[in-house]
N, C-alpha and C positions, 0 to 999 in steps of 0.2 A: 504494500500500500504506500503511495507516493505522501511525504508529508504533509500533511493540511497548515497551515497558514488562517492563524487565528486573530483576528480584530479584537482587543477592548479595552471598552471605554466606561468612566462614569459619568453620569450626566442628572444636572440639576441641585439641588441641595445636601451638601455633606453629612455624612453620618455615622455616628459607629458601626461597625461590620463591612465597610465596604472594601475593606481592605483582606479582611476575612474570607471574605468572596471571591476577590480574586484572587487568593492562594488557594482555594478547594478547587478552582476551575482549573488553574495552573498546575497544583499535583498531582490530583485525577488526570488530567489529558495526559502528563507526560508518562504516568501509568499505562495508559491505555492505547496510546497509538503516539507517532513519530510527529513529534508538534512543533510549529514556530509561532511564540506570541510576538505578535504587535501591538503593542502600547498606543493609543490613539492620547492623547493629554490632552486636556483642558475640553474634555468632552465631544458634541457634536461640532462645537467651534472649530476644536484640534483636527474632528474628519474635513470640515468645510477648508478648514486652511491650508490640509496638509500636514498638521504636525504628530509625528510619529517616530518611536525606536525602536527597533527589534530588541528584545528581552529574551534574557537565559534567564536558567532555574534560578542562579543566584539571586536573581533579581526577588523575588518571591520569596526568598526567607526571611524571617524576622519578624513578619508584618499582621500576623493573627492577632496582635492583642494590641496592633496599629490603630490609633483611629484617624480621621478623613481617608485620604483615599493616596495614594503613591503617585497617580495618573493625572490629578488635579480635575478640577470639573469646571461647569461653567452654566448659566440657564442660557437656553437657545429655546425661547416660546415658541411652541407646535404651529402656536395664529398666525405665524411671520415664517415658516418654515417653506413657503411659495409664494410669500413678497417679494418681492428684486427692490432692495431698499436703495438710498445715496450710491454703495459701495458698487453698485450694478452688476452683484454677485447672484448666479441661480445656486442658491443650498442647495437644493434637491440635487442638481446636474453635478454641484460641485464636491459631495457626499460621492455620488453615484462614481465619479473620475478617479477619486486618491480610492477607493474600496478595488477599484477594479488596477492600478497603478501599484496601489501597494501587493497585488496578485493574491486577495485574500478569498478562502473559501468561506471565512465564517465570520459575523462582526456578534460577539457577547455585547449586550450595553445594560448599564446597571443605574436603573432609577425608578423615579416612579414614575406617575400616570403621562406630566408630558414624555418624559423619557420613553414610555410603554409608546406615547401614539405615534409618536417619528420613527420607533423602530418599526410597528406596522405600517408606516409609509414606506418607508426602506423597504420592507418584506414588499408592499405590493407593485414596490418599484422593480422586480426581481432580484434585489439580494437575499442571502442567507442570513437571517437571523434570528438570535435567540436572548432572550431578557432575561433578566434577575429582581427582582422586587425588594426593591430598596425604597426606605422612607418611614420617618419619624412619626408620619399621621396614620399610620396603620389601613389607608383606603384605598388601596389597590386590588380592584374587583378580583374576585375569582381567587383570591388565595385567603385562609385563617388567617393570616400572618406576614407582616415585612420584617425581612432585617431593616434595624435600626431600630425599630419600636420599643424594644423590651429595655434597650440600654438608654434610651429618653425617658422612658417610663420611672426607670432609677435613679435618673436625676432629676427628674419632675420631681418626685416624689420627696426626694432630700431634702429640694427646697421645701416643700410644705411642711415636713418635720423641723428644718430649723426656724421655719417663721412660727410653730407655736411658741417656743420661747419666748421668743418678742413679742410677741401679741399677748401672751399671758404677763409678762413683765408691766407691760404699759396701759394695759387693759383697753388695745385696738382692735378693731375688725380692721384686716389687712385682706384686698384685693389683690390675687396671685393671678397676672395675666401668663397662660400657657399657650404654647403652639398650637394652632387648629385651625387654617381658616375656611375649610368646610367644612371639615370632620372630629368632630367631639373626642376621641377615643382615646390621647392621651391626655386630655384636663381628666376626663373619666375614670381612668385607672390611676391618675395620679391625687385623683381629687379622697378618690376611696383609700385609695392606699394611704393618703396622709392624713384623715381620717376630716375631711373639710364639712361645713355644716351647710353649703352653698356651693356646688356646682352648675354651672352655665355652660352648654353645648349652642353650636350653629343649628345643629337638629332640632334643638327644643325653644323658642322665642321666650324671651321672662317677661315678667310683667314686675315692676320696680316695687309696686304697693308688697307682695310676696318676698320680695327679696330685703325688704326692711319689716316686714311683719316677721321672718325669719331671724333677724340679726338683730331686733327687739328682743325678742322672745331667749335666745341664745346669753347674748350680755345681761338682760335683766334676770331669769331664771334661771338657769343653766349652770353659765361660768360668766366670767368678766371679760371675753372677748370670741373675737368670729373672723373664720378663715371662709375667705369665698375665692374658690377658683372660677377662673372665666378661658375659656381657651378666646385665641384671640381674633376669631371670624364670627363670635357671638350677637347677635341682634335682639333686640326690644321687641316684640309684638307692632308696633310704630314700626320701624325701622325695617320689620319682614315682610311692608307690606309696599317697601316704597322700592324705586329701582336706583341702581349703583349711586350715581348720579346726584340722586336727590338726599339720599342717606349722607354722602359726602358734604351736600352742598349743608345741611341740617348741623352737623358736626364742626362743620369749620365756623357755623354761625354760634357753638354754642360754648366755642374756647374749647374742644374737648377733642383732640386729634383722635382720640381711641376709644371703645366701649367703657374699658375697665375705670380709665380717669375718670369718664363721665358716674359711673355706677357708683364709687368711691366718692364721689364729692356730694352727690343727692343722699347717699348714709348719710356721710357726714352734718350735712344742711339741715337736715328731718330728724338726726336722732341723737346729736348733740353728740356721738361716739368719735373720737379721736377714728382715724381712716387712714391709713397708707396704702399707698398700692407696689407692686414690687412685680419687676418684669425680668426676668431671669435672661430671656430672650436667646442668642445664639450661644449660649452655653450648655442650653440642652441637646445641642447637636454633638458636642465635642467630648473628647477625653476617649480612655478605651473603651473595649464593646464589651459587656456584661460577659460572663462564662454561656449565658443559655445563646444571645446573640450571637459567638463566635462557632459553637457547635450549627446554627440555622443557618447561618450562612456559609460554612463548609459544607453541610446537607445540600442546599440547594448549587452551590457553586461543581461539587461532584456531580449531581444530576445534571445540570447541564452541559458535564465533560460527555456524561453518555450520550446525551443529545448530538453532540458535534461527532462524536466514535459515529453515531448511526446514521446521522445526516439527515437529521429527524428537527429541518429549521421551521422559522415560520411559527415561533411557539414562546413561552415565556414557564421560567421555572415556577410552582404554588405549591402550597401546602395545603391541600384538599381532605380535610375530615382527618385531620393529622397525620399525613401519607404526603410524602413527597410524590408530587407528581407535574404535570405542563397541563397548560391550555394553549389555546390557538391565539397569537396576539389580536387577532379581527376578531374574536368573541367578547375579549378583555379589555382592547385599547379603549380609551375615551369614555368607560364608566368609574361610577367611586361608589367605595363600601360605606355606607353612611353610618352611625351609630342606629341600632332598631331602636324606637322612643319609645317600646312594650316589650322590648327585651330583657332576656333576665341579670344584665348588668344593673341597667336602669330599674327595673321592678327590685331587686337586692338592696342599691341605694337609695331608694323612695320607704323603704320598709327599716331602713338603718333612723330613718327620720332627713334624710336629706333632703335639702330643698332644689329641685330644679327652677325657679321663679317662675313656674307657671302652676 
C-alpha cells in the first residue's frame, strides 16, 4: 500500500484536548499503515494560504497533557467561506489548490460546528475528509460528547467554588458570566457542579421578577449570599423576542454591553444586595485537558486513524450512546445540540431548588 499523505488542521476556538487528538490520530495511523502528516497551521487560513510542514512522529510526542493546539488555529466564518472579499481570494478554489499541491489523500480538521460545515463543503467539493468534534459548548449534533467540554466544565466549575468564599465573606450575590452563546451546557454542568442557586441558559429566557424573587428568598432565608450563573448568549423573555439588531441597539441604550452587567445591576437596584459580576472568560478554554478529556480525545483521534486505514471519508468522529462511532458530515454539518429545557439535567436542577428565571 503506497503511503497516504494526511492533512490536519484545527480550526476555530482553542481548547483543551486538541492536542490530544492529534497525537491519537498520529499514533494510530502510524500503527496502522505507512503515513505522512501535514501540519496545515493556523487552521482553514493556513489551507487558504498555503501554510504547511511535513511532520514526523517526533513531532507528536509530548503533547497529551498539551493544551491549545501545536498547529495554531484561526476562525475563518462558514458565511464568508464563498465571498471573494478586498483580498480577491476564492477560499473555496484556494482550499481546493494547496489540498491537491500538497498531494494529500486525506484533510482531518478538528472543531466545531463552523469547523464541521466547511469540512462538508470540502467533502462536497470532492475532497476527502474526516472531523473530530472539538469545542467547549458541548453542541455539536450527532455526538454525546466534545473534547474540550469536560476540561471547561473543570474550570467553570473552580471558578464557582472559589466565588462562594467571596460571596459568603461579603454577603454578595455575584453574577458568574460563562461560555455559551447558544448553548447552555457548560453554565449547566458548571452551574450544578458548583452548587449555584440561579442558573441562566440561551434555551430557557428568564424573567428578572424570578431571578430577584430567587436571590431574595436565598440572602434573606437561606444564607447571606447568591451565586447566579449566566452562560453568556443568555436572553430576557424581552430580548427573545426581539431580532439581533434590536437587542443590541436596546443594550447599548441601556449602558449594559452584556446580559450578566445588566442582571447584576437590577439585583443590585431592587434588593439593596451588594452585586459583582465576574467573567472568567478565555481562561476556560486554557490550561491542560482533564484525564477523562485526554482519554476522549485519543478514542476519537484512533477512530478516525481507522477511518483514513479504510478510506471511509466524508464523515466526522461521535460518541453515539457511549460507543465511538462517525456520522456522515451532510447529516451533522450546520445543526446544534441545544440543552433539552425537560431534560433530566434541567428536571434534576429544578428539583435541587434551582432557579432557571423562568
Amino acid at each position: 500500500m503506497a503511503k497516504k499523505r494526511v492533512g490536519i488542521l484545527t480550526s476555530g476556538g482553542d481548547c483543551p484536548g486538541l492536542n490530544a487528538a492529534i497525537r491519537g490520530v498520529a499514533y494510530a495511523a502510524y500503527n496502522m499503515m505507512d503515513v505522512q502528516f501535514v501540519g496545515i497551521n493556523e487552521g482553514y487560513k493556513g489551507l487558504i494560504e498555503g501554510k504547511s510542514n511535513e511532520m514526523s512522529h517526533t513531532d507528536f510526542n509530548g503533547i497529551l497533557t498539551l493544551g491549545g493546539t501545536i498547529l495554531g488555529t484561526s476562525r475563518q466564518p462558514y458565511r464568508n467561506m464563498r465571498v471573494i472579499e478586498n483580498d480577491n481570494v476564492d477560499k473555496v478554489a484556494a482550499m481546493k489548490a494547496n489540498y491537491k499541491k500538497l498531494n494529500l489523500d486525506c484533510l482531518v480538521t478538528l472543531g466545531g460546528n463552523g469547523t464541521h460545515k466547511t469540512a462538508n463543503l470540502l467533502s462536497e467539493e470532492g475532497l476527502n475528509v474526516i472531523g473530530l468534534p472539538k469545542t467547549i459548548d458541548n453542541d455539536l449534533y450527532g455526538t454525546d460528547v466534545t473534547f474540550g467540554f469536560h476540561s471547561a466544565v473543570d474550570i467553570a466549575t473552580d471558578v464557582v467554588d472559589k466565588i462562594h468564599t467571596t460571596a459568603n465573606s461579603h454577603g454578595r450575590a455575584m453574577v458568574i458570566e460563562l461560555m455559551g452563546n447558544k448553548a447552555g451546557w457548560l453554565t449547566l454542568y458548571a452551574g450544578m457542579g458548583g452548587g449555584a442557586d440561579v442558573i441562566l441558559i440561551p434555551e430557557i429566557p428568564y424573567d428578572m421578577e424570578k431571578i430577584i424573587g430567587c436571590v431574595e428568598d436565598r440572602t434573606l432565608k437561606t444564607r447571606n449570599f447568591a451565586i447566579i450563573c449566566v452562560a453568556e448568549g443568555t436572553l430576557s423573555y424581552e430580548e427573545s423576542k426581539m431580532k439581533k439588531k434590536e437587542r443590541e441597539q436596546k443594550r447599548s441604550e441601556s449602558g449594559f454591553a452584556s446580559g450578566s452587567l445588566s442582571i447584576a445591576n437590577q439585583i443590585q437596584q431592587r434588593t439593596g444586595i451588594e452585586t459583582r459580576v465576574v467573567v472568567p472568560g478565555h481562561y476556560q478554554r486554557g490550561g491542560s485537558p482533564s484525564p477523562y478529556d485526554r482519554v476522549l480525545a485519543t478514542q476519537f483521534g484512533a477512530y478516525a486513524a481507522r477511518l483514513i486505514r479504510d478510506g471511509n471519508y466524508g464523515n466526522t468522529v461521535a460518541m453515539i450512546d457511549g460507543k465511538v462511532g462517525h456520522n456522515a458530515l451532510k447529516d451533522i454539518a450546520g445543526l446544534k445540540k441545544l440543552v433539552d429545557v425537560g431534560g433530566d439535567m434541567v428536571r434534576t436542577a429544578r428539583d435541587m431548588g434551582v432557579s432557571f428565571g423562568d
